[in-house]
LUMGUBA-535400 format. One record per residue (C-alpha): z, y, x. Coordinates in Angstrom, 1 decimal, always signed. Last residue first. Example, Ala and Ser with C-alpha at 12.3 -4.5 7.8 and 13.67 -1.06 7.14 Angstrom:
<atoms>
       c3       c2       c1
     +7.1     -1.1    +13.7
     +7.8     -4.5    +12.3
</atoms>
This chain:
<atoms>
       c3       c2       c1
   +157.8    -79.9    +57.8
   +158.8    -81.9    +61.0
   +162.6    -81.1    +59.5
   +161.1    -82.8    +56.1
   +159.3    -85.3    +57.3
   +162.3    -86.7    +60.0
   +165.0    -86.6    +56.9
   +162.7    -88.1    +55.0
   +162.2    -91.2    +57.0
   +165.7    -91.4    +58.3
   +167.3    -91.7    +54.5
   +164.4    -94.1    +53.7
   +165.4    -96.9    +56.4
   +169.1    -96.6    +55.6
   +168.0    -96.8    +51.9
   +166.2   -100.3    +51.8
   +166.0   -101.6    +48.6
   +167.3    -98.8    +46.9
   +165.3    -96.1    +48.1
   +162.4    -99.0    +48.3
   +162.4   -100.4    +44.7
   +158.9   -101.2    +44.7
   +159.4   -103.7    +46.8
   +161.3   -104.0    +50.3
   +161.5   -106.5    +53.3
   +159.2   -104.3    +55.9
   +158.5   -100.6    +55.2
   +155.3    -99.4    +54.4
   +154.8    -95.9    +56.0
   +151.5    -94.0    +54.7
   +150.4    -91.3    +56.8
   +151.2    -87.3    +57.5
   +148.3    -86.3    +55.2
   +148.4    -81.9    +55.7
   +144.7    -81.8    +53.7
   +145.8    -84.3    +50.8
   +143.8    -85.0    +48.2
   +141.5    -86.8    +50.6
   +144.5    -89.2    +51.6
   +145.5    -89.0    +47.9
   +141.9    -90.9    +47.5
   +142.3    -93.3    +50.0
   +145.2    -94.6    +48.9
   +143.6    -94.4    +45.1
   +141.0    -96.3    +45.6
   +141.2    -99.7    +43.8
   +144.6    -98.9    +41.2
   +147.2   -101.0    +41.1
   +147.5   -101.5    +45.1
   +150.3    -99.3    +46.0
   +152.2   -100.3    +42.9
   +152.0   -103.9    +44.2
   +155.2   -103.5    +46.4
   +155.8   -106.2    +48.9
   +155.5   -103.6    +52.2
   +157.6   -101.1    +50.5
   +156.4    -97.7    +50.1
   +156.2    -94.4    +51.3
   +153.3    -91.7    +51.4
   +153.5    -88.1    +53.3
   +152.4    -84.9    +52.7
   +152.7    -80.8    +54.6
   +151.6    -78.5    +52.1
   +147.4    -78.3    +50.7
   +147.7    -80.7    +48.5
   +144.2    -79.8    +47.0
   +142.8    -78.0    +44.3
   +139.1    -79.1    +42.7
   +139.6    -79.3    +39.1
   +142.9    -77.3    +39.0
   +142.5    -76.3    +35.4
   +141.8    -79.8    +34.2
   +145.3    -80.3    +34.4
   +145.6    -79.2    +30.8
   +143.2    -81.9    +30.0
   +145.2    -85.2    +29.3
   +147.3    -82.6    +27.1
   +145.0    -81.4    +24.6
   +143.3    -84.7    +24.8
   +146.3    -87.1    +23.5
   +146.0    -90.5    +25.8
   +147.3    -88.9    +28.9
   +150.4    -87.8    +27.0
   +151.3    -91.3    +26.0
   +152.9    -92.7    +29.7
   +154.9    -89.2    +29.3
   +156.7    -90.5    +25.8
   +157.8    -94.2    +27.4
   +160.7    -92.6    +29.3
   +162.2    -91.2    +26.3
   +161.4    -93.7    +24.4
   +163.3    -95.8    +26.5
   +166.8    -96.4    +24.5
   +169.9    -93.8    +25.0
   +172.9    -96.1    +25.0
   +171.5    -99.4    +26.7
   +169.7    -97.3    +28.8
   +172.4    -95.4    +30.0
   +175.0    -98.6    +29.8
   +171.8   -100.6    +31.0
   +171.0    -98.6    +34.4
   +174.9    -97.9    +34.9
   +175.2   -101.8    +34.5
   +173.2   -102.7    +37.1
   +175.4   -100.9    +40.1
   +177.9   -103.1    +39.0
   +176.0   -106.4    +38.7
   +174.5   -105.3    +42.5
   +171.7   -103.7    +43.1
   +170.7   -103.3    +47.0
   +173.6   -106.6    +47.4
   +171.6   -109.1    +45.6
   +173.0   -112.0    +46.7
   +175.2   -112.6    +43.6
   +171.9   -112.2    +41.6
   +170.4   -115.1    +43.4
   +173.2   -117.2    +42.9
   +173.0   -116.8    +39.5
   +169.7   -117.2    +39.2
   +166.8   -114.5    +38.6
   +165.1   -114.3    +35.8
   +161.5   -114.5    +36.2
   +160.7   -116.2    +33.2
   +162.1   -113.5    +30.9
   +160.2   -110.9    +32.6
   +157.1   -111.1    +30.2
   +158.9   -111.6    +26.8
   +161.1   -108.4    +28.1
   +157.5   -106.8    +28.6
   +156.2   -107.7    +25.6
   +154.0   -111.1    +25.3
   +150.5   -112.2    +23.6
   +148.4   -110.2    +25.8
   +149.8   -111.4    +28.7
   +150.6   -108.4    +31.3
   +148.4   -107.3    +33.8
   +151.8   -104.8    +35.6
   +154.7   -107.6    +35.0
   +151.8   -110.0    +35.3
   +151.5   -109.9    +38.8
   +148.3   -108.1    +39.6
   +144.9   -110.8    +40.0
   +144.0   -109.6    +36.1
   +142.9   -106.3    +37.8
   +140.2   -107.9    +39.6
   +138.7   -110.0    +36.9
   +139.3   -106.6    +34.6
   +137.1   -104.0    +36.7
   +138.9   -101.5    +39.1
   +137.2   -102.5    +42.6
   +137.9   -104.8    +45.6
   +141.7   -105.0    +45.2
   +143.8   -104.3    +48.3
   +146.6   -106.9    +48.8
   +150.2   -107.0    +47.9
   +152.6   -110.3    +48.2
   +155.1   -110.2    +45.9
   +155.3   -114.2    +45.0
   +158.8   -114.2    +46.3
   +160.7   -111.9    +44.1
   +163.1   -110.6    +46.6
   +161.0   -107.7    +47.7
   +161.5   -106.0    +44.1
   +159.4   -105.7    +41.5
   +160.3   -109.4    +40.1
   +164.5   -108.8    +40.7
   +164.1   -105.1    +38.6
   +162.7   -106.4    +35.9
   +164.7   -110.0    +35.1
   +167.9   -107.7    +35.8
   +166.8   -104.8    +33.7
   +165.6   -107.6    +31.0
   +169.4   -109.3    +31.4
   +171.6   -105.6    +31.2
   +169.4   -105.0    +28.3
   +169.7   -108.4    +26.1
   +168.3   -111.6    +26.6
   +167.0   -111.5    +22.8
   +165.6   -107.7    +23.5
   +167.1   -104.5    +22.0
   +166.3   -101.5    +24.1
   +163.2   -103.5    +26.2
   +161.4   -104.7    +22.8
   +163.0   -101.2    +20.5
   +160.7    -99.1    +22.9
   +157.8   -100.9    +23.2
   +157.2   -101.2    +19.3
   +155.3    -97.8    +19.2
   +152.7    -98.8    +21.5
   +152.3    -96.4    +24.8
   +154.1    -98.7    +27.1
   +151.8   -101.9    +26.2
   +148.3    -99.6    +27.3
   +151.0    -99.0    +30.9
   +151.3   -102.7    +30.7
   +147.7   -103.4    +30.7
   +146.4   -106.1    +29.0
   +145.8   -109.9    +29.4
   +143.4   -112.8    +27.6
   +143.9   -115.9    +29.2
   +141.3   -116.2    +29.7
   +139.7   -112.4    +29.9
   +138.4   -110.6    +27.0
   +142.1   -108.7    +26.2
   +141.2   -107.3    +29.9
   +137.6   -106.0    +29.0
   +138.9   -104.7    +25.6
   +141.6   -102.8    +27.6
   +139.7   -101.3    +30.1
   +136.8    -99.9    +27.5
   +133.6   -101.7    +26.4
   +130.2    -99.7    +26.9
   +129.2    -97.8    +24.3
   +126.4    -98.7    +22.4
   +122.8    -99.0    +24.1
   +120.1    -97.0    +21.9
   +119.0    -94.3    +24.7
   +117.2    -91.2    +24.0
   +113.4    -91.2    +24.5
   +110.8    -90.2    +27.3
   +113.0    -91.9    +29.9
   +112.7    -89.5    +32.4
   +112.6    -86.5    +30.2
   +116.3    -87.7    +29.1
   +117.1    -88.7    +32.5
   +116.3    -84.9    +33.3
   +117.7    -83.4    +30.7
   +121.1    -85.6    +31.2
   +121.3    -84.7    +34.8
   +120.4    -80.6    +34.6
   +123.6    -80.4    +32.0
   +125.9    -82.9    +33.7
   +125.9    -80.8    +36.8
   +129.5    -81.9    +37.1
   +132.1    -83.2    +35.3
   +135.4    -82.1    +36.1
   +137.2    -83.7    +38.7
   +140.4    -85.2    +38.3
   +143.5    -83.8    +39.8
   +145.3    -85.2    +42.6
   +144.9    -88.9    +44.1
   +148.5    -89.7    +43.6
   +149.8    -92.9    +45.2
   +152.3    -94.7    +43.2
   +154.7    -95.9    +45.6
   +156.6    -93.1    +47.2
   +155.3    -89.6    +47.0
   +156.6    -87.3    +49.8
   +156.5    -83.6    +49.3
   +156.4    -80.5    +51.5
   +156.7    -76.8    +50.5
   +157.6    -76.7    +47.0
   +157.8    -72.9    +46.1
   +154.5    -71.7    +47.6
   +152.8    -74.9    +47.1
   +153.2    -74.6    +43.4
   +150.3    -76.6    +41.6
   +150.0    -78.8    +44.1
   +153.1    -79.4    +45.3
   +155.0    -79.8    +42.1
   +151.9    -81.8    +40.7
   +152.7    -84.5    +43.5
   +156.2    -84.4    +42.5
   +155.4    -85.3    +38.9
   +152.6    -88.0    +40.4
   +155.6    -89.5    +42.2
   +158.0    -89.5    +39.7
   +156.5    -91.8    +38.0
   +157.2    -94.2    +40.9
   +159.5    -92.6    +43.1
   +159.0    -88.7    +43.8
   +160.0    -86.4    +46.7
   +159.9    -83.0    +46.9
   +160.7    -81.2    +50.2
   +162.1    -77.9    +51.7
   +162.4    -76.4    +48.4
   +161.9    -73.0    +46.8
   +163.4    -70.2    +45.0
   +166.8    -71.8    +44.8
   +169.6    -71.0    +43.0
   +170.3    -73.8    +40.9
   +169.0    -72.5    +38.0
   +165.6    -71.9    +40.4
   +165.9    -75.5    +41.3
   +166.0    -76.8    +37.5
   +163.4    -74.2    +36.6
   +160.4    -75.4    +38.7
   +161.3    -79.1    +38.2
   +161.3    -78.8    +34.3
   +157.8    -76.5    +34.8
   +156.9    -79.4    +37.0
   +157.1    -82.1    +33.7
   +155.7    -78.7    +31.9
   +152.7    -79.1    +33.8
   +152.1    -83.4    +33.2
   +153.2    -83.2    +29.9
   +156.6    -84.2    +28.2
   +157.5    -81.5    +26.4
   +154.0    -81.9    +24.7
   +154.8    -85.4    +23.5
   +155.5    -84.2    +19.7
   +157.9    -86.8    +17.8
   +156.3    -89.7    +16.5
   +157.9    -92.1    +18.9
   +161.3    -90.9    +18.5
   +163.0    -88.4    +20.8
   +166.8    -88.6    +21.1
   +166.5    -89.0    +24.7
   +164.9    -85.3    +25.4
   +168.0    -83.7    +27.2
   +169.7    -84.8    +30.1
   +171.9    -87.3    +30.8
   +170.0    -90.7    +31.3
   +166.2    -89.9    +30.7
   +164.3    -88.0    +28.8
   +163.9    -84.9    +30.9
   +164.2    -86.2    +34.0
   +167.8    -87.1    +35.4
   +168.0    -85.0    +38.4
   +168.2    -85.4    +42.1
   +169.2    -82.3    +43.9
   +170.1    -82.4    +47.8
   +171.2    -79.0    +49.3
   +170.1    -80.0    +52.9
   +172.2    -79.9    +56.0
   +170.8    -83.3    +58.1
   +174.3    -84.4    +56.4
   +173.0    -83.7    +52.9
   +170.4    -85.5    +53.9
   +172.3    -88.7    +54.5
   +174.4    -88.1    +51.9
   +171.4    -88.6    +48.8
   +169.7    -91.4    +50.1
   +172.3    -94.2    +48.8
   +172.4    -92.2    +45.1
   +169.1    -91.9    +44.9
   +168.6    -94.6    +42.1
   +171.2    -92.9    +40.5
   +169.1    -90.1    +39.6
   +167.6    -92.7    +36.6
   +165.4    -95.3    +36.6
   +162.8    -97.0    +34.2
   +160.5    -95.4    +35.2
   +160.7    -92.8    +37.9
   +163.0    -90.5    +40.0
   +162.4    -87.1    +41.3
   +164.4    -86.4    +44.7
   +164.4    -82.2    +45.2
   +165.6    -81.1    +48.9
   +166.5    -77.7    +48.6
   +167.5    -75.3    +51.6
   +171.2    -74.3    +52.8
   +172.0    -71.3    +51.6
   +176.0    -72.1    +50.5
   +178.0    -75.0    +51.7
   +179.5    -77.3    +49.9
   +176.2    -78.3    +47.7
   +176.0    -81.0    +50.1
   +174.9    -83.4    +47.6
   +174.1    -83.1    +43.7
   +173.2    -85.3    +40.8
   +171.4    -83.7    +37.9
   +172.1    -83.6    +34.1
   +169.4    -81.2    +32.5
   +170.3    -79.1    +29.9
   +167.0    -78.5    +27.8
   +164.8    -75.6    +27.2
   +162.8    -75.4    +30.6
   +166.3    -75.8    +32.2
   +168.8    -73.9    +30.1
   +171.9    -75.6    +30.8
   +172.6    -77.8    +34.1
   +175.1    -80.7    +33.9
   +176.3    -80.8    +37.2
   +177.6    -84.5    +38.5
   +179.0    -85.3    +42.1
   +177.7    -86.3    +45.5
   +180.1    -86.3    +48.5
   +181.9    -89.8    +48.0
   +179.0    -92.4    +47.1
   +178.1    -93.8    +44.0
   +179.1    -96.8    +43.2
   +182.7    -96.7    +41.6
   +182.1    -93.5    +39.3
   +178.3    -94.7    +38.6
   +178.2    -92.0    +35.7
   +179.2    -88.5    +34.9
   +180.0    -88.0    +38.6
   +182.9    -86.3    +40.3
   +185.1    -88.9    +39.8
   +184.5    -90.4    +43.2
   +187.6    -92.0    +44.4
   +186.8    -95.9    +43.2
   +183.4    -95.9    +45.5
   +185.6    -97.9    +48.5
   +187.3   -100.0    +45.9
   +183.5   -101.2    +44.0
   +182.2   -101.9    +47.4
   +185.3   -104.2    +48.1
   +184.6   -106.0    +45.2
   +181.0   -106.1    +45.4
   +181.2   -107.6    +48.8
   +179.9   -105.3    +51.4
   +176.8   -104.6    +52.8
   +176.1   -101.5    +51.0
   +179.3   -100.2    +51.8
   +178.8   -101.1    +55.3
   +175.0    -99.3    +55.3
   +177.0    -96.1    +53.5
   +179.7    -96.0    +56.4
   +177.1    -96.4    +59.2
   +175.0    -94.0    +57.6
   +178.1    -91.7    +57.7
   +179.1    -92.1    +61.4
   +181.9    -94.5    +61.9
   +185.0    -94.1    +63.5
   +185.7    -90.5    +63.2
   +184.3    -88.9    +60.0
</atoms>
């Protein structure tokens, strides 16, 4: 590189008009998808035997041997891609930069799941038994940093925890992860003692659950992770009226910093009159789906032509995958914590901390941080090595995409401070 430095080539390409872009990206036919978007320097590995599936990845500065991992886990509904503008800039702070496509998703294995199918490949340990053998294929015994978007945040959370010895820093980016859930505790002493209290059981029936509280509400709303885990979610995003390339659009413009009515606040507590303040593309109406939900938040034409972060072109990877594959892929993990053989498996590191250098990103205009009451402050307990939470101006909860330059310096500072 003469002229420019890297970032400045990437941040011009980003820039650019889409026609332009699409010329600059025309080389790369290293990759399986995103040929004329991705950047020069990353290409396409299809990796066999990962956890019992091949596992499609994206690569970056695999040129040179023994340089340490750097593992980007994607979330829902995404795909490696969305690393793509991330991916050269640590490659040239001289990392080996590995973002796959997670089991389910895109390339690798686990897409031609149906909704009956068993969800135990898609638990919470063998998520980071996936991650685990994917580097160690790769020939790596451990990695400098794991980083997780969205669902991939909680995956890249368990990484760390459960492994600090192979994964030895890790960034989660806009779902904070409070670590494991406590077990109960001193229950048995408790419940004699109110019992004795009392002098005779209780009669009260149970109280009502999140969802009944939510359906309660006028108008009445649920949750979208509840709407994720019904067996008609898949075919309303994979086939909607608008279409899957429109619903991606209509989703991805109303989580991002361009949708104008993102503007993120703590809530007071967890209860239904506080949740039913979230946008309704997370406290969804409880007549609608999800493509229903997003329809009225399409953006217009011109607003789509100034998208530059994800443009038509970049879109259509998203909707060719997803378009090809369907989501129930994706959708299986937002079941497991509903089936109690596997909501509990993590119940065996009641009490462990992040105990490996950690640090929290987000855009300023993204609700995920805010969805649940507590749970910045309770990854900040989870997490003995914090190193903060960095909100960064003008993005949503798209942030890699959104605003890459920005991400690219932030984890390439963590990870060599790690």
């Amino acid at each position: 590189m003469t002229a420019l430095s890297r970032r400045q080539l990437l941040l011009s390409i980003a820039a650019a008009p889409l026609g332009a872009r699409a010329f600059a990206q025309s080389a790369n036919s290293e990759v399986l998808y995103g040929s004329t978007t991705i950047p020069r320097g990353i290409r396409s590995r299809i990796v066999n035997g990962v956890n019992g599936i091949a596992m499609h990845a994206l690569e970056a500065g695999f040129e040179s041997p023994n340089r340490p991992a750097v593992l980007l886990v994607h979330g829902f509904p995404e795909l490696a891609y969305s690393w793509r503008h991330v991916m050269v800039p640590l490659a040239n702070a001289g990392y080996h930069v590995i973002a796959p496509d997670l089991r389910g998703y895109g390339r690798s294995g686990g897409t031609d799941v149906t909704y009956d199918q068993d969800l135990a490949p898609f638990s919470t340990l063998n998520r980071v038994r996936d991650m685990l053998s994917l580097i160690h294929a790769l020939g790596h015994r451990s990695a400098a940093m794991v980083v997780g978007h969205d669902f991939g945040s909680p995956v890249a959370g368990w990484c760390a925890l459960t492994r600090p010895d192979v994964f030895r820093s890790v960034v989660m980016m806009s779902a904070p992860f409070g670590g494991p859930a406590q077990l109960p505790f001193n229950t048995a002493n408790e419940s004699a003692a109110a019992g004795a209290a009392a002098g005779q059981p209780r009669r009260d029936g149970p109280a009502p659950g999140p969802d009944e509280e939510l359906a309660r509400l006028t108008p009445p709303r649920k949750h979208y992770q509840t709407y994720y885990t019904t067996p008609e979610a898949n075919e309303d995003m994979w086939h909607p009226p608008q279409g899957v390339h429109n619903f991606l659009r209509a989703y991805y413009h109303v989580k991002s910093g361009d949708w104008a009515d993102n503007k993120p606040f703590p809530l007071a507590n967890n209860s239904a009159a506080e949740q039913a303040k979230l946008p309704r593309y997370y406290v969804m109406d409880l007549n609608k789906n999800m493509a229903q939900q997003v329809a009225g938040d399409m953006p217009t034409a011109a607003q789509i032509a100034a998208c530059k972060w994800l443009t038509d072109e970049d879109l259509k990877v998203y909707s060719g995958e997803y378009g090809r594959t369907g989501f129930q892929g994706g959708l299986q993990s937002y079941r497991v914590g509903r089936v109690p053989r596997l909501a509990t498996e993590t119940q065996l590191f009641a009490g462990r901390t992040i105990d490996v250098p950690s640090l929290f990103l987000s855009g300023k205009a993204d609700w995920g941080v805010y969805q649940r009451a507590g749970s910045l402050d309770a990854m900040k307990r989870a997490c003995t090595k914090f190193d903060g939470v960095e909100l960064i101006d003008g993005a949503g909860h798209w942030v890699q995409q959104e605003r890459a330059a920005q991400v690219a310096d932030g984890l390439v500072a963590f990870v060599r401070k790690g």
